[in-house]
C-alpha positions as CSV (number, residue, x, y, z in Angstrom):
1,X,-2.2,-2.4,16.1
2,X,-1.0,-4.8,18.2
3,X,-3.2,-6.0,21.4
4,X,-1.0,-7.5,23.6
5,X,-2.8,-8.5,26.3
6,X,-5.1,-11.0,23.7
7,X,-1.6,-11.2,21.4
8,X,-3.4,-10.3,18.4
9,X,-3.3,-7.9,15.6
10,X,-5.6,-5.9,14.1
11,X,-5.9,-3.5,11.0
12,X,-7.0,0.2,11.9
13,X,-8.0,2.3,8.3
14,X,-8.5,6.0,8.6
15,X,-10.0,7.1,5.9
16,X,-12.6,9.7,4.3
17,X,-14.6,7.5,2.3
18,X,-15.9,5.9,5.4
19,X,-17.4,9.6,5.8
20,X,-18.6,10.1,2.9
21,X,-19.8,6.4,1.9
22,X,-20.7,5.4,5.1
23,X,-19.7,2.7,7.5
24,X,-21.2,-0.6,6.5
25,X,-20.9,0.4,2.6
26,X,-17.1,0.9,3.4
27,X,-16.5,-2.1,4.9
28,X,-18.7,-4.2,2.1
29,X,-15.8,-2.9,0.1
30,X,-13.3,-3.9,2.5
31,X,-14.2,-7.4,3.0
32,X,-14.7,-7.8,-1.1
33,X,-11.1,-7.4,-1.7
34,X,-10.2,-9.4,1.2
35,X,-12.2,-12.3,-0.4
36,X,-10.2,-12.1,-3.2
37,X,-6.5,-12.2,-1.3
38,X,-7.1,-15.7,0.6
39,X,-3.2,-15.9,1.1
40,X,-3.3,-12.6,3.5
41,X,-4.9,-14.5,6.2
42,X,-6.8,-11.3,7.3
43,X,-10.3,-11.5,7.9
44,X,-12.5,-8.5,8.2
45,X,-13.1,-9.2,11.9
46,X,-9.7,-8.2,12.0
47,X,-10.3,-4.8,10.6
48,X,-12.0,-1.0,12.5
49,X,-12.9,1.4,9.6
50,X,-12.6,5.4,10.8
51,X,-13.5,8.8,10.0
52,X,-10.5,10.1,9.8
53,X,-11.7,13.0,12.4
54,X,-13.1,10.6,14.7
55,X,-12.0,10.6,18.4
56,X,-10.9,7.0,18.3
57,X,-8.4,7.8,15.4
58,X,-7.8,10.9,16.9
59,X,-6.8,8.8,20.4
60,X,-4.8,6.5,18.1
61,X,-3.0,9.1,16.3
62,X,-2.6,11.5,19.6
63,X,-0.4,8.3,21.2
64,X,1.6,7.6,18.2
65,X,2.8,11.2,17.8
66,X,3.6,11.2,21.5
67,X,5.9,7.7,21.0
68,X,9.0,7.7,21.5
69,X,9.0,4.9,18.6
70,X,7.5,7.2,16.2
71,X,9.9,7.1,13.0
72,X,11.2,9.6,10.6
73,X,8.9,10.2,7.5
74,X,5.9,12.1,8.4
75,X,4.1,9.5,6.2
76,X,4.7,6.4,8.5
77,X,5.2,5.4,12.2
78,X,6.8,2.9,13.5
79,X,5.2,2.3,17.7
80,X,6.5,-0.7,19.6
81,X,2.9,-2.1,18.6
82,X,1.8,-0.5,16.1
83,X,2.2,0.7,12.2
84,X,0.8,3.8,10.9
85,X,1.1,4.6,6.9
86,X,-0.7,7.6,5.6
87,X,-1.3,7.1,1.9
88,X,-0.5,8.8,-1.0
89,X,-3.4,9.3,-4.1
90,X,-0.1,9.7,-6.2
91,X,-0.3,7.2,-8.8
92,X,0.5,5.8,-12.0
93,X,-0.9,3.4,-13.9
94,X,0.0,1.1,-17.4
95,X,-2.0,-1.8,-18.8
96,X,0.5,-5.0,-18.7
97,X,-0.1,-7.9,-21.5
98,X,0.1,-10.6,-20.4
99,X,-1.0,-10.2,-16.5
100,X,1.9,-10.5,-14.6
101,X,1.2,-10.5,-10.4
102,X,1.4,-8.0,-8.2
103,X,4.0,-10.1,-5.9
104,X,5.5,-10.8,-9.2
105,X,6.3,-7.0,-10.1
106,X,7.5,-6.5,-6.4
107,X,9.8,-9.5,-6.6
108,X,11.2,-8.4,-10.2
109,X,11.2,-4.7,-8.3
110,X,13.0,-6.0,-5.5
111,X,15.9,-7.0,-7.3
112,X,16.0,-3.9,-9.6
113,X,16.3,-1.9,-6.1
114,X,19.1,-3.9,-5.0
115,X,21.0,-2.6,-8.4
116,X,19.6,0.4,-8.4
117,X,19.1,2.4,-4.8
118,X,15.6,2.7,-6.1
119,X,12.4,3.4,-4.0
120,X,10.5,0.8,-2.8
121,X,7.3,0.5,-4.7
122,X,3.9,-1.0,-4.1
123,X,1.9,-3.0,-7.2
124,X,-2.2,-3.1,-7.5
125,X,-2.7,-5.4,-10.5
126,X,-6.4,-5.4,-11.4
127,X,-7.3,-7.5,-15.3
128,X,-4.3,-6.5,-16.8
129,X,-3.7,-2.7,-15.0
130,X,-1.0,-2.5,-12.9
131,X,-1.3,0.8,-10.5
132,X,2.5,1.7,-8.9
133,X,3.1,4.0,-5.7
134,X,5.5,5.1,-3.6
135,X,5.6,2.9,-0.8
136,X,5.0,5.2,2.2
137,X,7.6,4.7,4.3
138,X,9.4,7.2,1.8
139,X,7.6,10.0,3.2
140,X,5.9,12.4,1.0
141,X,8.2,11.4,-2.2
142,X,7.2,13.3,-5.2
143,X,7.5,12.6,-9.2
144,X,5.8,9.0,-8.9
145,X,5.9,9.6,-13.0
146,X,9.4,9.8,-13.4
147,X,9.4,5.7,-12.1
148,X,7.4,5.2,-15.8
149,X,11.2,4.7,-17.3
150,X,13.5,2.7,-14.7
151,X,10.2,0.1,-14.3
152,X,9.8,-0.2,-18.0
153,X,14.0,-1.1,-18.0
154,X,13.7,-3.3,-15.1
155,X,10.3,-5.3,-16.2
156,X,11.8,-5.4,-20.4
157,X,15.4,-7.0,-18.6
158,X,16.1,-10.5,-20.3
159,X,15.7,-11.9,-17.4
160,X,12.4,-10.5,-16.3
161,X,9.4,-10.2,-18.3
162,X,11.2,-9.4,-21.8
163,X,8.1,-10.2,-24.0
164,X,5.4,-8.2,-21.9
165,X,3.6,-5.8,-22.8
166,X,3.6,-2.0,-21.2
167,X,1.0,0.8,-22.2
168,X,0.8,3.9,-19.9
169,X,-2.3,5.1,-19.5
170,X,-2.3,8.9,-18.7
């Protein structure tokens, strides 16, 4: 969200874990994997953790739904000030030998789109597993496991990552 008046930007997550895990442990979490992307330039100061029921995200939700900026897909929102994705659990996921980046993957995904017409993806690469999703400005896109084969094509191109590696894992 986008506070002009201080022109600054800030991160709003709704989600239930803050329920069930609480508050602080949530955003322990939070600021442990924004440690480990220095290059983001967010800092947790620049984040608010939320039930997903609670009347602040409610108020936040309430206004985007009444925007007239509010975009297409159900799944995201685009407000003259604001982004709202609603993510998906839908995953799949394949150990990659060797390790190959997440902004990697999304470059060498990238250009498969642009032969393609593909969807766009996003990449989680964690010591070696790589975790792919629909990137939710595609709505509620369903069959995330039928992206297994046209990644596999794309990363095994000659002028990709040929020699790698690809294991799914369930």
């Amino acid at each position: 969200m986008y506070f002009v008046d201080q022109d600054y930007w800030r991160l709003i997550i709704a989600s239930p874990s803050v329920s069930r895990e609480g508050r602080a442990s949530m955003y322990g979490r939070l600021g442990a994997i924004l440690r480990t992307l220095p290059l983001s330039g967010l800092r947790l100061e620049d984040t608010s953790l939320f039930e997903p029921d609670s009347p602040q995200f409610r108020d936040l939700l309430s206004a985007a739904e009444g925007s007239r900026f509010l975009a297409a897909p159900s799944s995201w929102s685009r407000l003259e000030d604001a982004v709202i994705y609603r993510w998906t659990d839908a995953a799949v996921i394949g150990e990659l030998k060797p390790e190959i980046s997440a902004a990697r993957l999304a470059q060498l995904w990238d250009a498969e789109r642009e032969r393609t017409n593909s969807p766009q993806l996003l990449f989680t690469v964690e010591k070696g597993r790589v975790t792919i999703r629909f990137h939710p400005r595609h709505g509620t896109l369903v069959g995330i496991e039928k992206i297994k084969r046209p990644f596999a094509l794309a990363l095994h191109r000659p002028d990709a990552f040929p020699e790698c590696k690809l294991t799914w894992l369930a």
